[in-house]
C-alpha positions in Angstrom: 101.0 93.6 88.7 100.5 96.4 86.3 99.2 93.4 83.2 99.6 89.6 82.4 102.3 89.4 79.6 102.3 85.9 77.8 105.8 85.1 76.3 106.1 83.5 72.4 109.1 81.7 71.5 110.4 82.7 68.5 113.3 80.6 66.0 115.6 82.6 63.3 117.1 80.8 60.9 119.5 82.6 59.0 120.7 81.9 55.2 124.6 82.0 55.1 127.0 81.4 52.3 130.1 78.9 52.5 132.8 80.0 50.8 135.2 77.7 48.6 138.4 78.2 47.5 139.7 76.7 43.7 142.9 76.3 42.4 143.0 77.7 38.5 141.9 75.8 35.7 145.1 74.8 33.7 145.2 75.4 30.1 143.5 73.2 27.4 141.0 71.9 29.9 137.8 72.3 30.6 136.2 74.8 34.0 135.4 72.7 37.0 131.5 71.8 37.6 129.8 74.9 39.4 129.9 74.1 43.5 126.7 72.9 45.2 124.3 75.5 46.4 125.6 77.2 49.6 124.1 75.3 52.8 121.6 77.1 55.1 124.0 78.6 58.1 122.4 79.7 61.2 125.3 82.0 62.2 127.1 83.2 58.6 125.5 86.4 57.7 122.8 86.9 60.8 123.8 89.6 63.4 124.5 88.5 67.0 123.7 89.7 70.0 126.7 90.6 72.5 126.1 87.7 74.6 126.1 85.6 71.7 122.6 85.2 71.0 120.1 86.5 67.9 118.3 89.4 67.9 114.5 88.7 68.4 111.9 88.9 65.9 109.2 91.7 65.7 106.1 89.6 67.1 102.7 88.9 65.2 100.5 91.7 65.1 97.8 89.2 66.0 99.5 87.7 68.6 101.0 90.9 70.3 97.3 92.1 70.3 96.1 89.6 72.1 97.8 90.4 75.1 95.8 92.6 76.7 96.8 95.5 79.5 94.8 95.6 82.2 93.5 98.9 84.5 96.3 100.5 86.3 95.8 99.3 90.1 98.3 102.3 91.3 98.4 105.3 89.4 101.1 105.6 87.1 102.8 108.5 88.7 105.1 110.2 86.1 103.5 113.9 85.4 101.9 116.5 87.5 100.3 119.7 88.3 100.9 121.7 90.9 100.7 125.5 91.6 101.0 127.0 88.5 103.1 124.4 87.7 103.3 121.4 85.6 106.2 118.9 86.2 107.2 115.8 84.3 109.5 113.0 84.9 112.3 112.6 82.0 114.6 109.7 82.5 116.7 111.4 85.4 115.5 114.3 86.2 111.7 116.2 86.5 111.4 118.7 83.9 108.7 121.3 85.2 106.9 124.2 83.6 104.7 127.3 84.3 101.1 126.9 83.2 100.4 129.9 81.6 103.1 130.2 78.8 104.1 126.6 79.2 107.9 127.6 79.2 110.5 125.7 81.1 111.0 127.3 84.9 113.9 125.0 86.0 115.3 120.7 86.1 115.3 118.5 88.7 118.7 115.9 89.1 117.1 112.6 90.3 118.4 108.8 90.0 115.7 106.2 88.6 113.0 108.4 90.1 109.9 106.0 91.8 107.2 108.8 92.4 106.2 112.1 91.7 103.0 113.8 93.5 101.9 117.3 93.9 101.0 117.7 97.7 98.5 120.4 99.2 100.6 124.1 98.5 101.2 122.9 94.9 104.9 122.0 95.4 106.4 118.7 94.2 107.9 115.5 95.8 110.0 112.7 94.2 111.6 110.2 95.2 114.6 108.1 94.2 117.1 105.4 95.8 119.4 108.0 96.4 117.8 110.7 98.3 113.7 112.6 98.5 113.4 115.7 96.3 111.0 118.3 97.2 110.4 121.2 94.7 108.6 124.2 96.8 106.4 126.6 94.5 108.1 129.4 93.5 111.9 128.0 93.9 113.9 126.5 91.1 116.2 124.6 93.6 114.6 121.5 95.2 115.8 120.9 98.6 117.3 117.5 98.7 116.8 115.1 102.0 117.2 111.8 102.8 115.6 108.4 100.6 112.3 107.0 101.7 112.3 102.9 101.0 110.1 102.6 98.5 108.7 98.5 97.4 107.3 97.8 94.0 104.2 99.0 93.5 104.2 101.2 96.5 101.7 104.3 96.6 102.5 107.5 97.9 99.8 109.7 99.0 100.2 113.4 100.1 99.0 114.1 103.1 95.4 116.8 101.9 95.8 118.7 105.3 99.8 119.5 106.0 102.1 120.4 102.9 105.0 119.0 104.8 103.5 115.2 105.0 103.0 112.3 103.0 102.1 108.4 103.3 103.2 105.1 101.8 101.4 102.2 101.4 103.3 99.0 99.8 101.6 97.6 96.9 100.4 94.4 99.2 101.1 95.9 102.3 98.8 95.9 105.1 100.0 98.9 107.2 99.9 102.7 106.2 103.2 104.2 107.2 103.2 108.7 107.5 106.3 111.0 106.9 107.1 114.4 107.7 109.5 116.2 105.7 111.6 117.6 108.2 115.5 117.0 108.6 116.9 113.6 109.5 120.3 112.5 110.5 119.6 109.3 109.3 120.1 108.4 106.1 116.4 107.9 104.8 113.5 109.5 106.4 111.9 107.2 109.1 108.2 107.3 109.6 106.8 108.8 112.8 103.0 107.5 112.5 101.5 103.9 110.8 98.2 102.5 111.4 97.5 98.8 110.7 94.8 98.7 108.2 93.0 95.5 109.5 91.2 93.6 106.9 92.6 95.3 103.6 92.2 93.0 101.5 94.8 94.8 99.0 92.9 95.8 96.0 91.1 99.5 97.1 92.7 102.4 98.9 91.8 106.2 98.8 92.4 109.5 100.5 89.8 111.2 100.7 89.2 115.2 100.5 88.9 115.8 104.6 92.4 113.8 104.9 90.4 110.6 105.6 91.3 107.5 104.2 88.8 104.6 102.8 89.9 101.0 102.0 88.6 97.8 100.8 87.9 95.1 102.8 86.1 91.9 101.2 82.5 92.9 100.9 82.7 96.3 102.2 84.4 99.4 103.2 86.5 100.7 106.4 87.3 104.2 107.0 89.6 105.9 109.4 90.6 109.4 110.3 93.9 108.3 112.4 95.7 105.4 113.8 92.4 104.2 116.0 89.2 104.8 115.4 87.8 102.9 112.2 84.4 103.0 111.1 82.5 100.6 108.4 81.3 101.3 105.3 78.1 99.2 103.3 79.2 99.0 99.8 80.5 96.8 97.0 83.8 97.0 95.7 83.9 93.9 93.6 83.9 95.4 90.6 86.3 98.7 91.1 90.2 99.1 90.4 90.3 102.4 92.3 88.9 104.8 94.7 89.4 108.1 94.5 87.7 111.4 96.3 85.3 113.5 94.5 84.0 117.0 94.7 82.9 117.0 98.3 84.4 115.7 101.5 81.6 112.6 102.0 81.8 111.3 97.8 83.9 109.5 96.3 84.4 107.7 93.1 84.5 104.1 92.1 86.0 103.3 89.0 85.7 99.9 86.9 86.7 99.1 83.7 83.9 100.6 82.1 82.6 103.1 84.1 82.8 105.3 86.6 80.2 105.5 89.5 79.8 108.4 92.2 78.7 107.6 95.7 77.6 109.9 98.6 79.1 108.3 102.2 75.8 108.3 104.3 75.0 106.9 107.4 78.1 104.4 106.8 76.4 103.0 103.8 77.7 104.1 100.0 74.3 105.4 98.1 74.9 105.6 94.2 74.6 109.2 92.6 75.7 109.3 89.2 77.2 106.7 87.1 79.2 107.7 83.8 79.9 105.1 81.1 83.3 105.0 79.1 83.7 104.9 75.7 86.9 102.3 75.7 88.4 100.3 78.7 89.6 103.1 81.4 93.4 102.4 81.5 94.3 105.1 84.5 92.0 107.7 86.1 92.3 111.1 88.5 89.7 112.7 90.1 90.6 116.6 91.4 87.7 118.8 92.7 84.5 118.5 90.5 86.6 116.4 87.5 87.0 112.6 86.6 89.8 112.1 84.0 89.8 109.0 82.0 92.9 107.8 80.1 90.9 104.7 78.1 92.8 102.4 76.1 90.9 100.4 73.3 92.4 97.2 72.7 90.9 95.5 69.6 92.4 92.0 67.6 92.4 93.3 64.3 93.4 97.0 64.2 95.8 99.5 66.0 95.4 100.4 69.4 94.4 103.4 70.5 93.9 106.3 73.3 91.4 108.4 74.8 91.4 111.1 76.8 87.6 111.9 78.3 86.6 114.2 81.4 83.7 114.5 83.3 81.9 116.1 85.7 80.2 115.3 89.1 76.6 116.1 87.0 77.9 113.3 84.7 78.6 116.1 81.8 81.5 114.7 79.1 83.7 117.9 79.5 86.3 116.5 76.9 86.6 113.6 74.2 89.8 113.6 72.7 91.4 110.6 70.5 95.5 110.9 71.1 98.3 109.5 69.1 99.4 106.5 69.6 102.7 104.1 69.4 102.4 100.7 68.9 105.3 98.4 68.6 105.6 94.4 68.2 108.9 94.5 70.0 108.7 91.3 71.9 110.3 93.1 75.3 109.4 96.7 74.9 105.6 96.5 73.5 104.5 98.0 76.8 106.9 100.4 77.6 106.5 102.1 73.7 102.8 102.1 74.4 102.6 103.8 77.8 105.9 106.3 77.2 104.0 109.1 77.0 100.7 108.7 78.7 101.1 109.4 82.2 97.9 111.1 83.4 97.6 114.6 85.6 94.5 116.4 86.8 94.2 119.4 88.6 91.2 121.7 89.5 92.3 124.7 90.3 91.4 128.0 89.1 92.1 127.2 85.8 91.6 123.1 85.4 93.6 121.7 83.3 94.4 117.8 82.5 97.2 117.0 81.0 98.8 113.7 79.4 102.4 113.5 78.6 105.9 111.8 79.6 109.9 112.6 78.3 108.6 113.1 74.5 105.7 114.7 74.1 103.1 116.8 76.1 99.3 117.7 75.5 97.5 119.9 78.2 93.6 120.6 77.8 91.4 122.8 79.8 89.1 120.6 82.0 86.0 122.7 82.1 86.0 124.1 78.7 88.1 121.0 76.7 90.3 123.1 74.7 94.0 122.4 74.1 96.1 124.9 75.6 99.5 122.8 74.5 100.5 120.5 72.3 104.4 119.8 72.8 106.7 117.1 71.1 
């Protein structure tokens, strides 16, 4: 689960007004007494909902405040950047753009997309009920081929070696299942390698830069390179909501709710480098090459919420602090969704690293290394 929402019941009473009907006063005598006050009517004047019942009322600020998010477990996968590309998903269909002039290269068609990733030659994957999208760099036509099933909460991973792989891990699944991209005649795309991940205890999972894979299991760590061989790891992860590679093939990040620390893999033991404090609690992360970006979300009683983005770097360097504008609604069912709308969260290194935080309405893109905007679109 993405948060803990707590539901408030709410009563409207509505004030309605009976109407009476009089016959006229005859001549000569005198007007009728004024009739009583209208009664209170719960359905007179107040709108309805089609299925009969009454619109809800906007909750409490205080009360609405006091439901707090927590960290995203599974990154929230609606923006990206790949090669010299930047794509975001908008309602049904991924809108993507170059990143040099920002302008729009071409639209995607999708159906309640679940995922969008960048894999290893910069080109883009989706997927929706209806069929796998996959956006090559270069084309403006993705090449359509058959659904992968997708569960709640699943995470997709592209494969960091092979631009035509990827892997899927359920959100409480205990088995890592691989897909090529090739043609099917089924169809949905049926995977061709899965390794049982003995021991996950479902709250860590990473790939890392060499194509390994790292995963939590109770007091420690196990990593693998295929379906086999596993090795253990020393290490705590009692305290993380994510693992995610760093700047060289043997570190790796851990990330909490209020900081971020980097490890060297050693002699299977994780020894601590560098630890960088937030300034609010991180709400999603991405780590590409040298670069940690934070998307930090401070949650106070009394006053409006409100985002950050921060990068840093291995060295522990604040690369970029920037406050962004946010919407906060007291909608009883949409609170959530008005909050998060635009704040999906994309990192890339690259020759020229950007990070970028965006969604259907509105889209700011910063350089990593230098922390200037380079875009700031409605």
């Amino acid at each position: 689960m993405r948060f803990l929402v707590f539901s408030a019941v709410v009563a409207l009473a509505g004030l309605g007004c009976d109407r009476f009907d009089r016959a006229p006063t005859p001549p000569g005598e005198p007007p009728p007494p004024p009739s009583a006050p209208p009664r209170p009517s719960s359905s007179a004047t107040a709108p309805r909902l089609a299925d009969g019942g009454l619109p809800p009322l906007p909750m409490d600020p205080k009360l609405r405040r006091s439901l707090k998010l927590s960290p995203l477990r599974v990154h929230d996968a609606g923006l990206a950047i790949g090669k010299y590309r930047l794509a975001v998903l908008s309602g049904d269909e991924i809108v993507v753009r170059d990143t040099t002039k920002f302008a729009e290269v071409t639209r995607v068609p999708m159906h309640e997309p679940r995922n969008l990733t960048a894999m290893v030659d910069g080109s883009f994957l989706s997927a929706d009920p209806m069929h796998t999208a996959w956006l090559l760099p270069g084309n403006t036509r993705a090449r359509s081929l058959p659904r992968v099933v997708l569960l709640p909460e699943s995470m997709l991973f592209a494969d960091r070696r092979s631009p035509d792989r990827f892997w899927v891990l359920s959100g409480h699944g205990t088995t890592l299942f691989g897909y090529a991209l090739g043609s099917s005649t089924l169809g949905i795309l049926v995977a061709n390698e899965w390794v049982s991940l003995d021991g996950y205890d479902a709250r860590l999972f990473g790939s890392l830069r060499d194509g390994s894979f790292l995963y939590s299991v109770g007091g420690g760590f196990r990593q693998f390179y295929g379906p086999t061989k596993k090795s253990d790891i020393e290490g705590d992860p009692s305290e993380a909501f994510r693992l995610l590679p760093a700047s060289r093939v043997d570190t790796i990040w851990l990330v909490s709710k209020e900081t971020a620390v980097l490890y060297r893999l050693l002699a299977g033991k994780l020894v601590k480098l560098q630890t960088v404090p937030f300034s609010a609690m991180a709400y999603d992360v991405e780590a590409d090459g040298q670069y940690l970006a934070v998307l930090e979300l401070a949650q106070p009683d009394d006053a409006p919420w409100t985002f950050t983005l921060e990068v840093f770097d291995v060295d522990g360097k604040r690369r970029l602090h920037e406050a962004l504008p946010t919407t906060e609604s007291f909608e009883q069912d949409r609170w959530v969704a008005a909050l998060t709308r635009n704040r999906h969260l994309a990192l890339a290194a690259g020759d020229t690293p950007l990070v970028a935080v965006g969604g259907p309405d509105e889209l700011n893109v910063f350089r990593a290394d230098k922390g200037t905007r380079v875009l700031s679109a409605p």
